[in-house]
N, C-alpha and C positions, 0 to 999 in steps of 0.2 A: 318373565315367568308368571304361571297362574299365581292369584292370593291364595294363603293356604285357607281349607276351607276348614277343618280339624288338626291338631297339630297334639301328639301324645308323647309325652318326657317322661320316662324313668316311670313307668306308671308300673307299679306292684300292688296283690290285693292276695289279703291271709283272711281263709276260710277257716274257721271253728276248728276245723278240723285236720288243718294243717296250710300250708303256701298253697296259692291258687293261680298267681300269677307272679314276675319277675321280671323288672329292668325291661320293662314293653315300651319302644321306642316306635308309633308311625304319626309317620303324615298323609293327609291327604288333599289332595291339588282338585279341582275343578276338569271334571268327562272321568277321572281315574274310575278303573274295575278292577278290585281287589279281591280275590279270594281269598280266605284264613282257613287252612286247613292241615287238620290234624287228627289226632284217632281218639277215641275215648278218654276221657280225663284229662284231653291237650292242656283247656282254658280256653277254648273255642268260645264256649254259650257265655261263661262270664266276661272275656273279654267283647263280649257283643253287649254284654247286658253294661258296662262300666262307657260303650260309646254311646248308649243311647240312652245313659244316666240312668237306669234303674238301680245300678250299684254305685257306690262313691268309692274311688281306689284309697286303702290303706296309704298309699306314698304316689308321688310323683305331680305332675301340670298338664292340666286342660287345656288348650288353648284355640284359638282361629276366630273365624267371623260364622262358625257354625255351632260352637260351644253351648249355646243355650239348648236346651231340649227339644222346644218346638222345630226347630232345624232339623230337627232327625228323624227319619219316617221310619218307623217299623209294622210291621203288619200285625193288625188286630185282630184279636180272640175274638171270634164272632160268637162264642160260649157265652158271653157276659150279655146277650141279646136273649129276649122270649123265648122260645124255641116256635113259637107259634108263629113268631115275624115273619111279615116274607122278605126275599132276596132284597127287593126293590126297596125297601122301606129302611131295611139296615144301610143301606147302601149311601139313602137321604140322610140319613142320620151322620155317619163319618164324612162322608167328602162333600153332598148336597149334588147339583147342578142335575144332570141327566141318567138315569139309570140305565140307559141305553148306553150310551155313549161312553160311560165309564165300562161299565163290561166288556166294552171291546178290544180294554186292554189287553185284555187276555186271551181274547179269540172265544170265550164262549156265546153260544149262542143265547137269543134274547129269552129263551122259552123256562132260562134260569131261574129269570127274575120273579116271577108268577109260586116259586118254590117256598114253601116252609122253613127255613132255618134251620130246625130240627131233622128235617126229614135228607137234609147236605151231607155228600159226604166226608171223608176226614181229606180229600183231595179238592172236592169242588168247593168245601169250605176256604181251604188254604188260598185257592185261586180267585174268592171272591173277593176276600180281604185284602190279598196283593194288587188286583183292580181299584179298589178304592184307596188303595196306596197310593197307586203310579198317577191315579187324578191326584191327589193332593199337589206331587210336584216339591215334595221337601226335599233344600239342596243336597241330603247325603241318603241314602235308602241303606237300610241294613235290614238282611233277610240272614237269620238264622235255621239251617238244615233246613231250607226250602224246598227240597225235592224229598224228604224224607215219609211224605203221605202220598207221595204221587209213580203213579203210574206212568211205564215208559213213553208211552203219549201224550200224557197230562205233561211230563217232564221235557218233550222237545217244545212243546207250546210256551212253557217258563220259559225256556231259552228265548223262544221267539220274541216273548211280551217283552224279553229285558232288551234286545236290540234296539241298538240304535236310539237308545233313550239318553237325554242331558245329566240326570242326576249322576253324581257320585254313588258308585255305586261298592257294596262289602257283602261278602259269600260268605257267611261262617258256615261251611259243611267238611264233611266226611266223603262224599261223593264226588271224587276226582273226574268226569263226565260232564258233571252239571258246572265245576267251578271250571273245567280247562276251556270250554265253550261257553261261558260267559263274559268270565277276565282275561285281563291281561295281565296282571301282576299277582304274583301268587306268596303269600307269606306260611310259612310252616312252624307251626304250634308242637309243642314234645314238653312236658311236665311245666307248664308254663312259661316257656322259654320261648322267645324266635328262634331257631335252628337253622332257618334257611330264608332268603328271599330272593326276587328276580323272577325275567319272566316266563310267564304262568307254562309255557311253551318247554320252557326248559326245568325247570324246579317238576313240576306233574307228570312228567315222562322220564324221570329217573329215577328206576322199580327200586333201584340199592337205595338210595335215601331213602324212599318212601319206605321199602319194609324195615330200614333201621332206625323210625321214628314212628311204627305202629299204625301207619296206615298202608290198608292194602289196596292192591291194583288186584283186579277183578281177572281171575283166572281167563277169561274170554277177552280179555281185551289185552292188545299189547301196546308198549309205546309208541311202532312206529301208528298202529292206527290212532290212537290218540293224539298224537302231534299234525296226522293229517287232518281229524275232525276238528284241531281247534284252527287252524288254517283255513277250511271251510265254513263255519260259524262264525269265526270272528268279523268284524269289521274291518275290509279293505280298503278304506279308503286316509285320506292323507291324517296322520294323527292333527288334534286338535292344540290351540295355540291363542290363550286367550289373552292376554296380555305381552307386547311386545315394543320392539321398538320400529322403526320403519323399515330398515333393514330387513330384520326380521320376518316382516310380513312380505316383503320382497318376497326375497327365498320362500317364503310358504307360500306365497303364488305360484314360484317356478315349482315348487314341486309337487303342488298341486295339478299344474299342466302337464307337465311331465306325464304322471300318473293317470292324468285325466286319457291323454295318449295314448297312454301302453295300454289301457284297459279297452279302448277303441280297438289297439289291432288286435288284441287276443279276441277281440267279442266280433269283428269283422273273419279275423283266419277262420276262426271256428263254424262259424256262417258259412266260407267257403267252402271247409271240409266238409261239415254236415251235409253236403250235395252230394259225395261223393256217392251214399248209399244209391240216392232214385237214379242217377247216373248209371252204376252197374245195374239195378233192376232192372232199368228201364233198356239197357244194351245203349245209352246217349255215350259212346265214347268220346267223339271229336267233342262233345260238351264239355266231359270230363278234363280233356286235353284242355280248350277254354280254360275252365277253370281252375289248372294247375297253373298258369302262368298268372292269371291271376291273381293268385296265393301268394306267389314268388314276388308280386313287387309292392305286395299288403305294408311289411316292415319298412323299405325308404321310403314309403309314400307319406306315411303316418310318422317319421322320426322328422323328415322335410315339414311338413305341415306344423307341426309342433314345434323346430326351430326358427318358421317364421312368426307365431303367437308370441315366444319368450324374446326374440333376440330386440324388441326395441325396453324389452326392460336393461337390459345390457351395454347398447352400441353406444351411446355416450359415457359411460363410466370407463374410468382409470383401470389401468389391469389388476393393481392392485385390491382394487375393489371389487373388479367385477369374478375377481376369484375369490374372496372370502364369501362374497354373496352365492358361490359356486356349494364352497364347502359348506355352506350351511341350507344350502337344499338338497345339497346328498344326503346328509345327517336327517332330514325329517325326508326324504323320500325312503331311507333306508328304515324307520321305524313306520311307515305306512306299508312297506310293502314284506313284513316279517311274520306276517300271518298268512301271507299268499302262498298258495300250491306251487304257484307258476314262478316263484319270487327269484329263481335265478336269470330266466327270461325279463324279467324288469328291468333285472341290475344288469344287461346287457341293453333292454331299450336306451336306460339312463347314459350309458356308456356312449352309445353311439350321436346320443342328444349333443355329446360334450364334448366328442369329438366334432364336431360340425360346428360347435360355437368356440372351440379355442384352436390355436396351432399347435398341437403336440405333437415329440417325435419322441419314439416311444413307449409312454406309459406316465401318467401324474398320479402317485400316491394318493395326492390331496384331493382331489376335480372325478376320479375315477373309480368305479368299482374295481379292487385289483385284488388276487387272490393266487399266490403260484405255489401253493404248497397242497398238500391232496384233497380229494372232494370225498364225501361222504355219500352214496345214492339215497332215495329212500329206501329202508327196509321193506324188503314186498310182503306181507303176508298171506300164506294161503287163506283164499276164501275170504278177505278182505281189502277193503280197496278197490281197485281196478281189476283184481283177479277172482274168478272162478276156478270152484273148487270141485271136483267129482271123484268120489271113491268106490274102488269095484266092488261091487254086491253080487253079480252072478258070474254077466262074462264080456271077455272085452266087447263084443259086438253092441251088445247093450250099454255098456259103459259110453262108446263111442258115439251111440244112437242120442244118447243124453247131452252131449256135449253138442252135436249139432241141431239138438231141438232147442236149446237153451239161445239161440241166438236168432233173430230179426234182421232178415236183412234186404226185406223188402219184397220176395219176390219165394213163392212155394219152392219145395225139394222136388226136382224132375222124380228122381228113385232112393229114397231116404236109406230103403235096408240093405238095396244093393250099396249105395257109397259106406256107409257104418260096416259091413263083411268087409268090402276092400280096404276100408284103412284098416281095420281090426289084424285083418290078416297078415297087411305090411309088418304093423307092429308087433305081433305075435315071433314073425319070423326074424324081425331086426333083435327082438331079447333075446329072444333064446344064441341068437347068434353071436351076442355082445355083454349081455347080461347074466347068461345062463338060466334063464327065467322067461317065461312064454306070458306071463299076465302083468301086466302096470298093475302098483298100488297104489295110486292116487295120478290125476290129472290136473294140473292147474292151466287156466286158458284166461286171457285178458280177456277183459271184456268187450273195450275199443275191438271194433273188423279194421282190418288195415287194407286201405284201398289203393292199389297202381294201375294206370294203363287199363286192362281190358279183365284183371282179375280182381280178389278180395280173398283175402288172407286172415284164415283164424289162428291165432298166434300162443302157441301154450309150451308143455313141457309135461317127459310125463318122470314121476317120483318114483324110485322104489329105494328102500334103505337111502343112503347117502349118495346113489347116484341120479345123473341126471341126466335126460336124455331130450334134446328138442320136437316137437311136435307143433311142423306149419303142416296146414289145412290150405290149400291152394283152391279157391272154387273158378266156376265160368256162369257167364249167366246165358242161356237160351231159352231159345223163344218155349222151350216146353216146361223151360224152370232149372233150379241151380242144379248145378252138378260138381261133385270133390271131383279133380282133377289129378290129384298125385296125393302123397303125405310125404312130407319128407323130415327124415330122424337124424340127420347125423350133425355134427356143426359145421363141416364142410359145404354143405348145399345150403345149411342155413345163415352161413354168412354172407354166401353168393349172390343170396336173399335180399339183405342188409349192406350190399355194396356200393363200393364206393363209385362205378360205373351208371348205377340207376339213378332214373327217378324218382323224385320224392314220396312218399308214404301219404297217403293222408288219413287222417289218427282224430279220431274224435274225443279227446281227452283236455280236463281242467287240471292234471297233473302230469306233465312229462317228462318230471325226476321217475317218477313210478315206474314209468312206461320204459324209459332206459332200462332202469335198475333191473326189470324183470328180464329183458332182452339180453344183457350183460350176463346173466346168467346162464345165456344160452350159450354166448359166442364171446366167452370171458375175454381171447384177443383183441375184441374189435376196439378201437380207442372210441370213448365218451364222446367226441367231437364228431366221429362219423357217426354215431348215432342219433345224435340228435339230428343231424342231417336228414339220415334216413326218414325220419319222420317229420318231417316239413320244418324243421328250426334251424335255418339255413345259416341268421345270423348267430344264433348259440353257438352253434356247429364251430362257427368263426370262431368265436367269442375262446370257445373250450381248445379249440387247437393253437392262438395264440398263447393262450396260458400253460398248454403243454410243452410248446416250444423254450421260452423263458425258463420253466421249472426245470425242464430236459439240459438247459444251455448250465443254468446251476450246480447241477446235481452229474456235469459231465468235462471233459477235458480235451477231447478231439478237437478238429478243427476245419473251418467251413473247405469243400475243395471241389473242384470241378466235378460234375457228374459223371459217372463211367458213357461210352457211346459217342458217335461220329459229333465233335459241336457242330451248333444250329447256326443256318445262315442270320435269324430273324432275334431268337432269343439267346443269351448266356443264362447256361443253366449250373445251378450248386447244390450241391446236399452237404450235411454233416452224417457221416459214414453210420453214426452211430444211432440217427436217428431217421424212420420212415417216411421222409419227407424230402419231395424234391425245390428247389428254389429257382422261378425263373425272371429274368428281367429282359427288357424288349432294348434290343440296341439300336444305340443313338442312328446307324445308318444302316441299309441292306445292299447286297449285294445287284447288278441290273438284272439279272432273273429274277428276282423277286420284284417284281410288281406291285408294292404294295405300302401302304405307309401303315406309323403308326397307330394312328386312329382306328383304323382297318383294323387291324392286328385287335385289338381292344372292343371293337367288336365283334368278332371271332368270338373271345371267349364269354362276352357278352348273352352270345346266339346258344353256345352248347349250354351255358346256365340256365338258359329258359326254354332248353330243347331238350325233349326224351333220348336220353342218351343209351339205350337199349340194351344196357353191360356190358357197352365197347367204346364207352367213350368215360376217360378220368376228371372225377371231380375237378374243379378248379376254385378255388378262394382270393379273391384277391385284397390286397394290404396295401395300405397308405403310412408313409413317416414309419417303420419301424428301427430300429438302433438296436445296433448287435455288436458286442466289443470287440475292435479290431484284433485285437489278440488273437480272437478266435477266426482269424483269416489266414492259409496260407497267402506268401508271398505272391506265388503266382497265382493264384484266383484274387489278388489287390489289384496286380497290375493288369489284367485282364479287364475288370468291372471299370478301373481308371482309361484305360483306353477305346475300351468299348460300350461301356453303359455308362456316361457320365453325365445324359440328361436326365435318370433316374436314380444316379448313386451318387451320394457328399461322403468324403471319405474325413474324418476329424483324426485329431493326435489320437483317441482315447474309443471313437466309434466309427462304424460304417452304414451310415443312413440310406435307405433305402425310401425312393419318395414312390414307388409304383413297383409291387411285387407279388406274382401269381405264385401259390403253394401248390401240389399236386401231391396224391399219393406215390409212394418210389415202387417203380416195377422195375423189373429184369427189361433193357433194352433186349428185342427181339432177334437183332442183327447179330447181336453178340449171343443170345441163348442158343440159335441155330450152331453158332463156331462153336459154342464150350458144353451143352448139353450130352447126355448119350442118346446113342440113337435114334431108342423107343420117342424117350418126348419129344426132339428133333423133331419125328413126324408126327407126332400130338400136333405140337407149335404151326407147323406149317398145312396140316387141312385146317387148323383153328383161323391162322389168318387168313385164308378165303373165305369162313364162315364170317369170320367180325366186317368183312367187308362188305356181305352180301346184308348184315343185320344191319349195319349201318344204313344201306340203301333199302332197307324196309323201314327206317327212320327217316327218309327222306333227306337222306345225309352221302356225298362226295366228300371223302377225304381227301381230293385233290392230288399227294403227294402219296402214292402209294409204296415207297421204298420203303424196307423194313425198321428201317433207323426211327422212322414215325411211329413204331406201336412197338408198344410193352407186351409182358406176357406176369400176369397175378402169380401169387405163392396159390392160388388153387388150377393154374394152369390154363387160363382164360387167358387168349389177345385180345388186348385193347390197346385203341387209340391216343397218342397226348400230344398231337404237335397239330393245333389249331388253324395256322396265317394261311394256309390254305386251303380251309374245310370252304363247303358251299352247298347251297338247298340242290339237290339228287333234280328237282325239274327246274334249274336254270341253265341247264347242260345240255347240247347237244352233239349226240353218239354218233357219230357217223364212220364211215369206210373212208379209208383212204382210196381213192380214184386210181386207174390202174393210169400205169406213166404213159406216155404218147408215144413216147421215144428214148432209144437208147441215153441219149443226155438226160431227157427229163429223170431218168431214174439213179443216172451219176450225181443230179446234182443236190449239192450239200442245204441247198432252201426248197420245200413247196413249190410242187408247180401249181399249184391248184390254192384256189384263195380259202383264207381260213379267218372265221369267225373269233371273237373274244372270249367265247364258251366252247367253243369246238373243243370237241376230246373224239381220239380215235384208240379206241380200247386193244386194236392191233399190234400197237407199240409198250403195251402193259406189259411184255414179257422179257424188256429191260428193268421193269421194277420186281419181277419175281425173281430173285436171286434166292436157290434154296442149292442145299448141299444133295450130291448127286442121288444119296439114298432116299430121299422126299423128292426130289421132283415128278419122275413119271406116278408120283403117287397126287401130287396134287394138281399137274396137267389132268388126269383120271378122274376127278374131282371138280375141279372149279375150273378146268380149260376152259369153259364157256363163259367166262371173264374177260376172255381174250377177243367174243366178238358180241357187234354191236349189237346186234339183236338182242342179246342177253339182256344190256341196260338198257334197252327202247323198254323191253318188256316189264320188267322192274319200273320203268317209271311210270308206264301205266296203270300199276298196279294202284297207286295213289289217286289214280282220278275216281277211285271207284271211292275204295277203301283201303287205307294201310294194311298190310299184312298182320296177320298175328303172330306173337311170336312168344317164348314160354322161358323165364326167366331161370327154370331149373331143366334137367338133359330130360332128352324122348323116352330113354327108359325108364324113370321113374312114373310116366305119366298113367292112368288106368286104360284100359281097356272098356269103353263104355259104348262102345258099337253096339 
């Protein structure tokens, strides 16, 4: 532990005129920032004036290695100087050494110094005295209502001069802004009482305490933005640890690595996404493509790198040891990283550090960040944070016109007031139609552009009374400059949006609780874990869907069972009925049609992770070591996993381990929607699956295995693809005809007469994998028969030597008219 630097017992102090103070108990440690704050006639000033001994307490003990007075810096009354002095000369007088130099504490400039004393104002005065403060260097600083002469400018420059400074530092104010972005620890003052302590993050952002102890939070300002700004100002780096034992500093190495790391990839991803802007300006797609993969292996690279720096503090200690040395670098990674925006992505870098340096099956209490009860987003506020805010004033087209001038995205508007008429008018006609109301009363829009593939997306909502209605801005970039492409209002298209199918987002944000939270308002269904997906936080995503699973397994009572649909040669697959998720494991052998090992298989889904999967291909996650209670297995999905997956499954008295396990979102098997469907969506389903085929192969994607039993069909009525061991790059294929027979035998017999390549595919025989029910068929021969020959896929695959196809992640209909 630090020495204590001041140390205050039972300290009380009676004013003339009644109790001033009462049973005041603090300490203070070496790096501590404390704020004391309370509202008029708390005991704020006196208790500032009793630490820095201008007052002697009525009752209680002084004590520490800072007790004597000269220890304690408070800022001088520069009044008690000539008024005719100048800056420079007062300045010699309190602290000596450089007058330059010292004023730089503060960030004023040098043209100060050269000023009259008298001629200062009540702000630049304050800020000159705290400069000759911060030169002193006394071990405890006490600034009473230091921002109370200063100006909101004046007032983020205090902030500034107080970072990242050694002293001990004490905020006696009223001004909840100035103390939540300086401290860390916040004590609350009420008729000379402590009332409250803890920290600054949590005591200063809760408006009921605070207005039932007389001090107010500023009508303009709300908690969540306060808790963001002190997250942002604060100091992120690993708390401080002045005294210890060796151990100790162990662990405060490791977690300072640790830290050191996570801030590496957040400052590396963000580098990458930042491109994504001159990308779309510049029309650089395949760049863009680049550097999405990229992005995509930013997190192991950095979690790898990182567990080679720590693990030789580790590999010769005992387990015993090298797990307490564990817990005790959680414990200070977790007080370094409780000021961060990003603090939930840490506690998922940390996690994944610790998984790589122990064997867990499961989940460790102790070793791991764990958390299976509910999450809290940030509060979004309008017009603060990440959000923009626009309110109608005349008429939507203008309103509309203002939202898309507000935004930089590299590259002029092709026709500003034609796209501002056409969304105006979308929206116009979506209220009235939904609403009963033809005008929005307010727009909220993030400020992050969110960039995929070949578009950028402004991402909003519009308000009116208590409902809420989505508003994505889809653009395109050409050569004559951007153009809006669609709007789309409803949460159905903008889920489709935010699906589990696409490629990742990239989001230029230091807060990507915010960014959910706003997004979750749009498409309240979508689960936490695919959202953060969607926006490049692949492992959160992980991180968030493991945690729902457990909380779900908790909080539920079914039990694990084969999945609905024909079983797979390659994988055993399982869901639990009750929740949207399906479970696959790769079996220990395959059948002699399958072709294929392991490993193979493993990189399949390897490929579609780092491939644009065009909204026909399902997410995939995969898990290591998870344990799920056998209880919650049927009999027959044990004995299945036991006889067929048992290079991947330990089956215990009490659990069933899983050492290699792919999760996927649950669709409707397709095979099965076609039998039990009506009709109408029957033949939705079936031109759909010709479509998912052909967008596949504008992905540069063979699905190999085209039977319906391979693709799903989404609750928005989308096929997609989930059965990987046979996907393959669209130009490693070759399409060819079958050769006409020579002879009556050659056509009887049951083998080729004609030799055949390891890639040969003859697209003439596809029309054993098209099995539709008779009222879809002549509807989707009409449609996609041209599937059926090879020319079709020669053509397609040339399409890639050029340039990939374009393709539009929401329908033709909504798109504008900008011919």
């Amino acid at each position: 532990m630090s020495e204590t630097l001041l140390c205050l017992e039972d300290i009380s102090y009676n004013h003339p005129d009644g109790l001033g103070l009462r049973d005041i108990n603090l300490t203070i440690f070496q790096g501590d920032r404390i704020a004391v704050v309370g509202g008029n006639g708390s005991g704020k000033s006196t208790l500032a004036k009793i630490i820095s001994q201008r007052l002697t307490p009525t009752s209680g003990v002084i004590s520490g290695i800072c007790s004597n007075p000269e220890n304690i810096g408070t800022v001088t009354d520069l009044r008690r100087f000539n008024s005719e002095e100048t800056v420079a000369s007062a300045l010699q007088a309190i602290c000596g050494g450089d007058p330059k130099k010292t004023i730089s504490n503060v960030n004023l400039d040098t043209e100060i110094l050269r000023r009259r004393i008298g001629r200062l104002s009540g702000g630049e005065s304050y800020r000159v005295a705290l400069a000759a403060q911060l030169e002193n260097r006394a071990p405890i600083l006490v600034l009473d209502a230091p921002s109370s002469m200063l100006d909101a400018r004046s007032a983020d420059s205090l902030v500034e001069a107080l970072a990242n400074r050694e002293e001990a530092l004490l905020v006696f104010t009223a001004d909840i802004t100035v103390a939540i972005e300086t401290c860390q620890t916040a004590v609350l003052l009420d008729k000379g009482e402590v009332v409250a302590s803890g920290p600054t993050i949590e005591i200063l952002t809760d408006s009921e305490l605070l207005k039932q102890h007389g001090v107010d939070m500023p009508s303009a300002l709300s908690p969540s933005w306060l808790r963001r700004r002190a997250r942002s100002q604060n100091v992120q780096g690993v708390v401080s640890i002045q005294e210890f034992g060796e151990a100790e500093r162990t662990a405060k190495g490791i977690a300072e690595q640790v830290a050191k790391f996570f801030s590496q990839f957040r400052s590396d991803f963000l580098d990458v996404t930042q491109r994504a802007r001159d990308n779309f300006a510049n029309q650089e797609f395949a760049q863009h493509q680049i550097n999405s993969q990229i992005r995509l292996l930013l997190h192991r690279q950095l979690v790898n790198q990182c567990v080679e720096v720590i693990n030789p503090a580790l590999e010769d200690l005992e387990e015993s040891m090298k797990r307490e040395l564990w817990v005790s670098a959680r414990r200070i990674f977790a007080q370094a990283i409780a000021w961060r925006s990003d603090s939930e992505l840490a506690e998922t870098f940390f996690n994944s550090v610790t998984r790589r340096l122990f064997t867990l099956v499961g989940f460790d209490d102790d070793l791991e960040f764990r958390w299976f009860g509910g999450i809290a987003l940030p509060v979004v506020d309008p017009g603060q944070g990440e959000v923009l805010t626009f309110r109608l004033r005349t008429t939507t087209e203008k309103l509309i016109q203002a939202v898309l001038e507000a935004f930089d995205i590299g590259q002029n508007w092709q026709n500003l007031q034609r796209d501002s008429a056409n969304i105006a008018s979308a929206i116009e006609k979506h209220l009235s139609e939904t609403w009963e109301a033809t005008m929005p009363v307010e727009i909220d829009v993030l400020k992050p552009v969110f960039y995929r593939n070949r578009g950028a997306y402004l991402v909003g909502r519009i308000r009116y009374l208590t409902r809420v209605s989505p508003l994505i801005i889809p653009l395109r970039a050409t050569d004559s400059g951007v153009v809006c492409d669609a709007v789309l209002l409803t949460e159905n298209l903008t889920s489709r949006i935010f699906g589990f199918t696409r490629s990742y987002f990239h989001v230029n944000t230091k807060e990507p609780g915010a960014i959910v939270a706003f997004i979750k308002t749009l498409i309240p269904l979508k689960p936490v874990a695919e959202l953060y997906t969607a926006i490049g936080y692949s492992a959160h995503g992980k991180t968030s869907l493991f945690r729902a699973i457990y909380r779900h397994l908790s909080n539920s009572t079914d039990r694990f069972e084969a999945a609905r649909g024909i079983p797979g040669m390659v994988m055993t697959v399982f869901t639990l009925p009750s929740f949207g998720v399906v479970f696959k494991v790769i079996k220990d052998t395959f059948p002699p049609s399958k072709k294929i090992t392991r490993s193979q298989v493993m990189d399949k889904y390897k490929m579609v992770f780092a491939h644009d999967r065009v909204g026909r291909m399902v997410d995939a996650q995969v898990f290591e070591d998870l344990a799920f209670p056998r209880e919650r297995f049927s009999d027959e999905l044990l004995q299945e996993l036991a006889l067929e997956a048992s290079r991947s499954i330990t089956i215990t008295d009490t659990d069933v381990i899983i050492h290699h396990l792919y999760t996927e979102r649950r669709v409707y098997p397709l095979d099965l929607y076609l039998q039990e469907m009506p009709e109408n969506l029957v033949l939705s389903a079936t031109l759909d699956y010709g479509h998912a085929i052909k967008d596949l192969c504008a992905a540069n994607i063979f699905p190999g295995d085209l039977f319906t039993k391979n693709f799903g069909v989404t609750r928005h009525g989308s096929v997609v693809f989930y059965d990987y061991d046979e996907l393959t790059l669209l130009q490693d294929i070759t399409f060819r005809a079958i050769p006409e027979a020579r002879s009556f035998e050659d056509e009887m017999s049951s083998q080729p007469w004609f030799a055949v390549g390891a890639n040969d595919v003859f697209p003439e025989e596809f029309k054993k994998f098209f099995r539709f029910p008779d009222s879809a068929r002549d509807a989707f021969d009409n449609v996609h028969g041209d599937l059926c020959e090879p020319e079709t896929w020669i053509e397609m695959q040339s399409q890639h030597e050029i340039e990939a196809p374009e393709f539009f992640p929401y329908p033709e209909e909504v798109r504008f008219d900008i011919s």
